[in-house]
C-alpha positions as CSV (number, residue, x, y, z in Angstrom):
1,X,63.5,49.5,-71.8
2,X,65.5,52.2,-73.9
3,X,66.4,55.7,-72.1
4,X,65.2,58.5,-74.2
5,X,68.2,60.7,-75.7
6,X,66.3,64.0,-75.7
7,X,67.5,65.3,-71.5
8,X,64.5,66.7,-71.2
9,X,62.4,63.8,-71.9
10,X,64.3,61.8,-69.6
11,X,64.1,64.1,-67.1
12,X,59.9,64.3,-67.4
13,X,60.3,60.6,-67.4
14,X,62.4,60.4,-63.9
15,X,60.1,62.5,-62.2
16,X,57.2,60.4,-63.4
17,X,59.0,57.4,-61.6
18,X,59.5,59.7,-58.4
19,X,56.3,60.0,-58.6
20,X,55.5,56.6,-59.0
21,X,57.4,55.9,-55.9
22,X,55.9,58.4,-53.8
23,X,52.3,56.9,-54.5
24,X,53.5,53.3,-54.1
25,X,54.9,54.2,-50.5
26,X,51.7,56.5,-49.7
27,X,50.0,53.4,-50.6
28,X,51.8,51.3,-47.9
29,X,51.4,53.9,-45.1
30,X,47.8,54.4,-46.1
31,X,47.4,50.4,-45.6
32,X,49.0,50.1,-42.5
33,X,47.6,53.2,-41.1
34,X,44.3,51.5,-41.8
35,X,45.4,48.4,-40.5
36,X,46.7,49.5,-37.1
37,X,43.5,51.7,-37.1
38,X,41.9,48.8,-37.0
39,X,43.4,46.7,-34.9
40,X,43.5,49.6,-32.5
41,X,39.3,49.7,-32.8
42,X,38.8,46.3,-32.0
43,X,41.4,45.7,-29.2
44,X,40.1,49.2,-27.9
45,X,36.3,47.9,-27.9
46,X,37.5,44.7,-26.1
47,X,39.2,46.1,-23.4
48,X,36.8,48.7,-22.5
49,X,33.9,45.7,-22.4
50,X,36.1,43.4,-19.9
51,X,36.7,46.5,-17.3
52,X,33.6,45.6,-15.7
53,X,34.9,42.1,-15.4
54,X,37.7,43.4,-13.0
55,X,36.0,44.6,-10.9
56,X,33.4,43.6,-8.5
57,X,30.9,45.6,-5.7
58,X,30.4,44.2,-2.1
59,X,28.6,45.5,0.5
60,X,29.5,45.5,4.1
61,X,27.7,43.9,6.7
62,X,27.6,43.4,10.4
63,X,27.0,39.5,10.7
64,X,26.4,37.5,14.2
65,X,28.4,34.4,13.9
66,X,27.2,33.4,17.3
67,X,23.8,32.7,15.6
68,X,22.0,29.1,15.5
69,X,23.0,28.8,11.7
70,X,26.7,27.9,12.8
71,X,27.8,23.8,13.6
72,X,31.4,24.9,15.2
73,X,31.7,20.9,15.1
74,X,31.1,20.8,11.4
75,X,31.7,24.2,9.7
76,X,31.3,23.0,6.0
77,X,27.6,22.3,6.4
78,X,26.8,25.4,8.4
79,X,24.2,27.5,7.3
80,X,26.7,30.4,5.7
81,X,23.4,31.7,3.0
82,X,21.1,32.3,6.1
83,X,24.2,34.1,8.2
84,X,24.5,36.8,5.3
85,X,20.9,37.4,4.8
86,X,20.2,37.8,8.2
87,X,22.8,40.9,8.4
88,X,21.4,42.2,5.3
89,X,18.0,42.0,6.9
90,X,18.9,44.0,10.2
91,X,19.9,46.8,7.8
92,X,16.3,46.9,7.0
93,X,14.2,46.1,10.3
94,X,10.8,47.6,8.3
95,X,11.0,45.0,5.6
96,X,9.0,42.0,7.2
97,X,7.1,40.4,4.7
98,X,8.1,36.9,2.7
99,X,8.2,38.3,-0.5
100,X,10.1,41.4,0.7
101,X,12.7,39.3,2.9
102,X,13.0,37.2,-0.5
103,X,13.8,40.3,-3.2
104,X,15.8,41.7,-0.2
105,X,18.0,38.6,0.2
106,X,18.9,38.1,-3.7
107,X,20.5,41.6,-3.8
108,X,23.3,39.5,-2.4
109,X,25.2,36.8,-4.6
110,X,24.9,33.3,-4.0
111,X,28.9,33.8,-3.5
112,X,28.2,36.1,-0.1
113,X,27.9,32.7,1.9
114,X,31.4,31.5,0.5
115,X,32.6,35.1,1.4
116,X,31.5,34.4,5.6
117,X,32.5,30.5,5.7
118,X,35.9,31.7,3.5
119,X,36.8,33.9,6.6
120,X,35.3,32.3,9.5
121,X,37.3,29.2,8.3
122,X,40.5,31.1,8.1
123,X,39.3,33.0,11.9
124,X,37.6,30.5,14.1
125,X,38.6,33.0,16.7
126,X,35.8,34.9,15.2
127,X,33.1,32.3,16.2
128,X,30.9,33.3,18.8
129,X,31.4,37.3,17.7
130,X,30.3,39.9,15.2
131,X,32.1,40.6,12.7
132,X,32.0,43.2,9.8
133,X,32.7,41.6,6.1
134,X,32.1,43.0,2.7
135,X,29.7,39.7,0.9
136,X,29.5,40.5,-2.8
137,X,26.4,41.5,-4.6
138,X,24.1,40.1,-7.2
139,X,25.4,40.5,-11.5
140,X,22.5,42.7,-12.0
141,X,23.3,45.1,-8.7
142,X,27.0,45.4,-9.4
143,X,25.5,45.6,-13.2
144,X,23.6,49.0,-11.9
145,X,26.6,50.3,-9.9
146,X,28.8,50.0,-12.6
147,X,26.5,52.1,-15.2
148,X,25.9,49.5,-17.1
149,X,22.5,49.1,-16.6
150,X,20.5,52.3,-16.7
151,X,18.5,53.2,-13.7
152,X,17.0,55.9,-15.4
153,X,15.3,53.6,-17.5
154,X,11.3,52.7,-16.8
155,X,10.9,49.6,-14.2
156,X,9.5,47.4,-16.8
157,X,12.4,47.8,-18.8
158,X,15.5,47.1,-16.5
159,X,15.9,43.6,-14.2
160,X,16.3,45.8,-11.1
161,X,12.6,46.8,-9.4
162,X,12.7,50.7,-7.6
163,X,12.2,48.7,-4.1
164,X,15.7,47.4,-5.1
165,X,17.1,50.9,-5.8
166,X,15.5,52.1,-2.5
167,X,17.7,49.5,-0.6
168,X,20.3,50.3,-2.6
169,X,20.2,54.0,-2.4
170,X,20.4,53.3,1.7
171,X,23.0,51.1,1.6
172,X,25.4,54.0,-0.6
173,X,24.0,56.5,1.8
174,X,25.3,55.0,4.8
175,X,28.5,54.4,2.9
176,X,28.1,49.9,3.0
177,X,29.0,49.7,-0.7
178,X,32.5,49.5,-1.7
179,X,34.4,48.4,-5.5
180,X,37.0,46.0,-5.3
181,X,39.6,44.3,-7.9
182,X,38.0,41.1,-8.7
183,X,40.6,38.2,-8.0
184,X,37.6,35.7,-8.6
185,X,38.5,35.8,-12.4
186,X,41.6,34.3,-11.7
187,X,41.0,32.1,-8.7
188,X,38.0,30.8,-9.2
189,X,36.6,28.0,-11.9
190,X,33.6,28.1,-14.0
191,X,29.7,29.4,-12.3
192,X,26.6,29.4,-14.1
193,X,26.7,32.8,-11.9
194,X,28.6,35.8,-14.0
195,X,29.8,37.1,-10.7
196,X,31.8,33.9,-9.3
197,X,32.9,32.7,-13.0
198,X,36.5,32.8,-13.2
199,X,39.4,31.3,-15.7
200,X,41.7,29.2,-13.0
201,X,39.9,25.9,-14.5
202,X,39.9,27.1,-18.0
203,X,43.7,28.0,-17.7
204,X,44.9,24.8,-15.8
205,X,42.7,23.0,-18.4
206,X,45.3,25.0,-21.1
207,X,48.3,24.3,-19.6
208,X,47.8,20.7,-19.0
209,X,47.2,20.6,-22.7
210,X,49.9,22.4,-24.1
211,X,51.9,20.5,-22.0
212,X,50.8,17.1,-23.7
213,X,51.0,18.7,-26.9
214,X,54.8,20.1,-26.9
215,X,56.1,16.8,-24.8
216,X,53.9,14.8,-28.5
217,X,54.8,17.5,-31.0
218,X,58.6,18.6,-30.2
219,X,60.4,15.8,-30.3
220,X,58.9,13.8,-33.1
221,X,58.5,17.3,-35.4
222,X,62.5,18.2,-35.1
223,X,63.3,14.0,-35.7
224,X,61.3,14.2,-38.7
225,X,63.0,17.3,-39.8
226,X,66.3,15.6,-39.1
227,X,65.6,13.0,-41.4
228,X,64.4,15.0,-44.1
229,X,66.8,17.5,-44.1
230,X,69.9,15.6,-43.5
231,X,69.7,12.0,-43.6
232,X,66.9,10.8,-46.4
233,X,67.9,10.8,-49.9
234,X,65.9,13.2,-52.5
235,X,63.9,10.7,-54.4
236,X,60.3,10.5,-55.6
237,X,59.0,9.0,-52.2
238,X,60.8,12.0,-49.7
239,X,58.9,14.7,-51.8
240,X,55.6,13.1,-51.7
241,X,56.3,13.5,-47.8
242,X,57.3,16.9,-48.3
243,X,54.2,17.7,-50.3
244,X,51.9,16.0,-47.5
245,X,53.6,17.8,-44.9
246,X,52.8,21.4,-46.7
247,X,49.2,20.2,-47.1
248,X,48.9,19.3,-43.4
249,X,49.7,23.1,-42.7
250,X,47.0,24.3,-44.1
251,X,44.0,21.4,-43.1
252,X,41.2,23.4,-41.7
253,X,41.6,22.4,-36.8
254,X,38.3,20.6,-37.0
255,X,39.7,17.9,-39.4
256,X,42.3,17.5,-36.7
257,X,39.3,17.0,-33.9
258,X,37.2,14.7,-36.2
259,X,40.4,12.6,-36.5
260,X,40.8,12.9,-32.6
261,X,37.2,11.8,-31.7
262,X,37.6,9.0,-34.6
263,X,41.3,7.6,-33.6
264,X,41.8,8.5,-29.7
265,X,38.3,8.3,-28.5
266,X,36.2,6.0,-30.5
267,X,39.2,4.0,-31.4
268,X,41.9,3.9,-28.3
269,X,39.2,4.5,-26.0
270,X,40.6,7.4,-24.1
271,X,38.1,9.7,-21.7
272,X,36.6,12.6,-23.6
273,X,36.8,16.2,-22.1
274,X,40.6,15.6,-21.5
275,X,44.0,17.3,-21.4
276,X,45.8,14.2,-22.7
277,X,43.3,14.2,-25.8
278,X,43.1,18.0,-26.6
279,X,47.1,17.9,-26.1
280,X,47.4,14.5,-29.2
281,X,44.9,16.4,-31.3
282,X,46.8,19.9,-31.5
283,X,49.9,18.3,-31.5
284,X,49.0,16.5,-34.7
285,X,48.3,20.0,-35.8
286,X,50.9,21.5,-34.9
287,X,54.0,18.7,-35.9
288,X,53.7,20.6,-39.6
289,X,54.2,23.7,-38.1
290,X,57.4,22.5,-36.6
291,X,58.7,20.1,-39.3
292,X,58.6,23.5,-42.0
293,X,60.4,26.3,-39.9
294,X,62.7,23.4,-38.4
295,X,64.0,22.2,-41.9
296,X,64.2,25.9,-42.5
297,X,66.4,26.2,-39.9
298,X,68.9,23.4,-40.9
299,X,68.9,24.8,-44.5
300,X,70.2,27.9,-43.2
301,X,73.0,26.7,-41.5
302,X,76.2,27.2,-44.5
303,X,77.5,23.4,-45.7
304,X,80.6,24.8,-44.6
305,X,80.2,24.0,-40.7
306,X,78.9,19.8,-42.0
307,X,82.4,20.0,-44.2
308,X,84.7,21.2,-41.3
309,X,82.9,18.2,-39.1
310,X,83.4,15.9,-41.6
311,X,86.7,16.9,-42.3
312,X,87.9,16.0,-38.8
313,X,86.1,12.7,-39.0
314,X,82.9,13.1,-36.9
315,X,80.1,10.6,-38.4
316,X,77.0,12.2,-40.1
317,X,75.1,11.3,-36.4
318,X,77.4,13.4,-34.6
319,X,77.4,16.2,-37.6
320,X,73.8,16.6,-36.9
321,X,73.6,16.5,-33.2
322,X,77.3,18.5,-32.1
323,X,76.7,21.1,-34.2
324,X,73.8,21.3,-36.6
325,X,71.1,20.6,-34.4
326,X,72.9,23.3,-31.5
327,X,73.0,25.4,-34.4
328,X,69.3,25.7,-35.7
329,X,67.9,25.5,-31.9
330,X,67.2,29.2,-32.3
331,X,64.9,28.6,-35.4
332,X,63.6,25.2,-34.0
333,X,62.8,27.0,-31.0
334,X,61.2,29.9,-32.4
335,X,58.9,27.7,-34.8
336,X,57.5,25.5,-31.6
337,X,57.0,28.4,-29.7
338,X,55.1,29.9,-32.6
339,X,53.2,26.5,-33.0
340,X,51.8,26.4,-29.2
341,X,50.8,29.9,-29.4
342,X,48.5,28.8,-32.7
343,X,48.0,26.0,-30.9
344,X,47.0,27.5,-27.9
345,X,44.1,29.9,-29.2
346,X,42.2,26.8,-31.1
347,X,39.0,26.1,-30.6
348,X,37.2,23.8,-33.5
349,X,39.1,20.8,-33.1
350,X,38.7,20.8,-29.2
351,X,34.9,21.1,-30.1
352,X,34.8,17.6,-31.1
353,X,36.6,15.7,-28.4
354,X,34.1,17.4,-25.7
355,X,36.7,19.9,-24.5
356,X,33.4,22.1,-24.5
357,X,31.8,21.0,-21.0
358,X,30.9,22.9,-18.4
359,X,34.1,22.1,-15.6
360,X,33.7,23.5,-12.2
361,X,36.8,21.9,-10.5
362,X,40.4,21.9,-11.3
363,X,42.1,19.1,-13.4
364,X,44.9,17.3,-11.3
365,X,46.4,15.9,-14.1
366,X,45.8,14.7,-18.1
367,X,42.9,12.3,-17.6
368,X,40.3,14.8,-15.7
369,X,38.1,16.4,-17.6
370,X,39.3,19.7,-18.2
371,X,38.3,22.7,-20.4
372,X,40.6,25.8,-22.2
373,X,40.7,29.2,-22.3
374,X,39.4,29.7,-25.9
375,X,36.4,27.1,-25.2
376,X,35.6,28.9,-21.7
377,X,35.7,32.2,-23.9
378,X,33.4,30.3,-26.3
379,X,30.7,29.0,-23.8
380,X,30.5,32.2,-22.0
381,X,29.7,34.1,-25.4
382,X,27.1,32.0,-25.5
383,X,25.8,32.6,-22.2
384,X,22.5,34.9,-22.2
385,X,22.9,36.2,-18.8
386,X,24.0,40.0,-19.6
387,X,27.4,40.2,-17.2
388,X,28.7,37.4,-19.3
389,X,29.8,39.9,-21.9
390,X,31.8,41.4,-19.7
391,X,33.2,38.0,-18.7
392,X,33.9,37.1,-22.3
393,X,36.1,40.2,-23.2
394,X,37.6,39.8,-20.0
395,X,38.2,35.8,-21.0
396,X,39.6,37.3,-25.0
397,X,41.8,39.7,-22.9
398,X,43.7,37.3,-20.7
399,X,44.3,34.7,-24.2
400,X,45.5,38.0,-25.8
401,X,48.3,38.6,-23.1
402,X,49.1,35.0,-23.0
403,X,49.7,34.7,-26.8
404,X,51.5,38.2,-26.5
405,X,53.9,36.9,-23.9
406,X,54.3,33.3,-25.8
407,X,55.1,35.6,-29.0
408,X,57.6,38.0,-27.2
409,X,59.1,34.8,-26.2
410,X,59.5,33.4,-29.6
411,X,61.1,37.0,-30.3
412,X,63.6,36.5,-27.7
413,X,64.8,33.7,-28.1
414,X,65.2,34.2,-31.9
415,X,67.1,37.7,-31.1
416,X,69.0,35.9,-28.1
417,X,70.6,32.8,-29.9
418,X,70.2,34.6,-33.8
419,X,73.4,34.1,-36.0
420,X,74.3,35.5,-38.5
421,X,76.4,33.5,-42.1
C-alpha cells in the first residue's frame, strides 16, 4: 500500500490507524474482562453452594454408657443407635408416645451411633460412665440451621414439622447445638446419607487410577516420540502415524471407554469398576497428549547440541538419551503433567467401564472396585436428596484445587528446568 504524499493526508491517515489500534486493544480487554467476569460468576456461585458442605451441626448430649445396650465383650455389635436416642429422649421426659419417640429420634443422623461407638472405642475407660458427646444431626435439621431451608415457610411446604422446631428451639435455648468443620468430607467414603457422604473413596479411587495411567502412558508416549522425532525416517508410512496421532487428540473420552469395555473387559476379561481399567483407558487417551508436546520438545532443542555429540563420537542412542532426552525433560514433563490433569477430570469414558457404582469402602489396590472424583461429583448431582447440592459443589471444589495444584505443578517445573536457545 502507497503512502499518500499530501502530509496532511498522511497524517488523517495515521490517526485513523491509532485509532484502529486503540479499538482493536479495547476489544481484547473488553473480552477478557468479560471472560474473567465470568469465570469469576461461576467459580463464585460454586463455592458459595459447597459452604454448607463444610460444615456440619451436632448436638450435645449426656449419654449413659453403663446402659443394657452395651456388650463390653463385643463392642462392634452393641447397640450404639439405641444409646444416642435414649440421651436425646431424656432431654424431653414429656415426649412418651411411639410416634413422638420416633420423629424425636430421627432429628439425629444415622451417623450419631458411629459418633458414641467412634469414642467409646478410642475410651473404654469411659464404659460404665456418662459421658457428654456432640452426635450429629439429621441433613434436613443441619439444612434448617444453616438457612437453607426456610422455617418461615408453611409446614406443608418445608420437610421439617413445628414439633421438630419446638425440640429444636429447646435444644438452642439450653445452648446443646454447636457448628463444626466437617472432616467427614474427607474421611469418610460414599452414604446414601448427604451428612456422612465424603470423597476419601472417590479420591483413593483417583489416585489409584492416575497412577496406572502415568506408569501405561509415560513411558511408551516419550519412546514413541523418540522414535518419531529422532530415529524413524520421514517417509509416507511415519506421517500417516503422525496424522493418526493428531486425530487421536481430538477423539471424543467416550470412544476411549467403548474401546475399554470392548478390549479390556469384554475381551481380556479384567474386573469392571476398577483402578487398573479406568487407569488403561485414560492412558490410551492421554499417550497423544504426550507423544505431541514431547516431540515438541525435542524439536526445540538447536541441532547444534546432536552435532557437538556426534562430533565427539557418541552413537545416535546415546545422543538421545545423554543429552537430548535430559534436555526436553522440562517439556516432556510439563506435557504429562498437563495430560493427567485432563485426564484426571474425565468422566465419559469411565462411564462405560462401570467406574459409576456406588463404592462405600476404600480400594487397597488396582483390582477393587473403586470410583473417582468426577464420577462421585456425577452421582451425587444426581442424587434427589436436597443436601446433595451442597455435596456436589463441595465435590467440583475439591477436583478444582486438585487440577489447580497439578497445573501450578506443570508451571513449575516448566519455569524450574526452562532453557532458553
Amino acid at each position: 500500500m502507497t503512502e499518500p504524499s499530501n502530509p496532511s493526508a498522511r497524517k488523517a491517515q495515521l490517526a485513523k490507524r491509532y485509532r484502529a489500534e486503540r479499538r482493536f486493544r479495547a476489544y481484547g480487554i473488553a473480552a477478557i474482562s468479560t471472560a474473567g467476569l465470568i469465570l469469576f460468576f461461576l467459580m463464585g456461585s460454586i463455592l458459595l453452594s459447597s459452604l454448607p458442605a463444610f460444615t456440619q451441626h451436632y448436638v450435645t448430649l449426656d449419654i449413659d454408657i453403663t446402659e443394657r445396650h452395651v456388650d463390653t465383650q463385643d463392642l462392634a455389635n452393641s447397640d450404639w443407635r439405641a444409646l444416642a436416642r435414649n440421651a436425646l429422649r431424656a432431654q424431653f421426659p414429656e415426649v412418651s408416645g411411639r410416634k413422638e419417640k420416633r420423629a424425636l429420634g430421627k432429628l439425629l443422623s444415622i451417623g450419631s451411633s458411629d459418633d458414641v461407638r467412634d469414642y467409646v472405642t478410642a475410651n473404654p475407660s469411659s464404659l460404665g460412665t456418662s459421658i457428654r458427646l456432640p452426635l450429629t444431626l439429621s441433613d434436613d435439621i443441619d439444612l434448617l440451621l444453616k438457612g437453607v431451608i426456610d422455617r418461615d415457610l408453611p409446614e406443608n411446604e418445608r420437610v421439617v414439622s413445628n414439633q421438630d422446631l419446638a425440640w429444636l428451639d429447646r435444644l438452642l435455648d439450653e445452648d446443646r447445638i454447636s457448628r463444626q468443620f466437617a472432616t467427614r468430607i474427607f474421611t469418610n467414603g460414599d452414604s446414601r446419607e448427604p451428612e456422612l457422604a465424603g470423597l476419601r473413596g472417590a479420591l483413593v479411587g483417583s489416585l489409584w487410577t492416575l497412577l496406572v495411567t502415568l506408569l501405561a502412558s509415560f513411558p511408551l508416549g516419550v519412546m514413541a516420540a523418540i522414535y518419531l522425532e529422532e530415529i524413524a525416517p520421514k517417509n509416507r508410512l511415519t506421517q500417516i502415524i503422525e496424522v493418526n496421532i493428531n486425530n487421536l487428540a481430538a477423539v471424543p473420552s467416550i470412544v476411549f471407554g467403548l474401546l475399554g469395555l470392548a478390549v479390556f473387559i469384554n475381551f481380556f476379561g479384567m474386573p469392571r469398576s476398577a483402578p487398573l481399567v479406568g487407569g488403561l483407558v485414560l492412558a490410551l487417551m492421554t499417550l497423544p497428549r504426550i507423544i505431541i508436546p514431547t516431540r515438541a520438545a525435542f524439536a526445540a532443542i538447536p541441532p547444534s547440541i546432536r552435532e557437538a555429540a556426534m562430533g565427539v563420537g557418541a552413537s545416535r542412542l546415546q545422543v538421545i538419551m545423554h543429552h537430548v532426552l535430559p534436555l526436553a525433560m522440562p517439556g516432556i514433563l510439563t506435557g504429562t503433567i498437563i495430560g493427567l490433569a485432563q485426564a484426571a477430570g474425565e468422566t465419559a469414558p469411565l462411564l462405560m467401564i462401570g467406574m459409576m457404582a456406588f463404592i462405600v469402602d476404600l480400594p487397597t489396590d488396582v483390582t477393587a472396585k473403586a470410583t473417582v472424583l468426577p464420577a462421585q461429583i456425577y452421582m451425587w448431582a444426581n442424587n434427589p436428596e436436597r443436601a446433595f447440592m451442597a455435596r456436589t459443589s463441595a465435590g467440583i471444589v475439591v477436583l478444582l484445587s486438585l487440577l489447580l495444584m497439578v497445573n501450578a505443578t506443570a508451571i513449575y517445573f516448566r519455569k524450574r528446568f526452562e532453557k532458553r536457545w
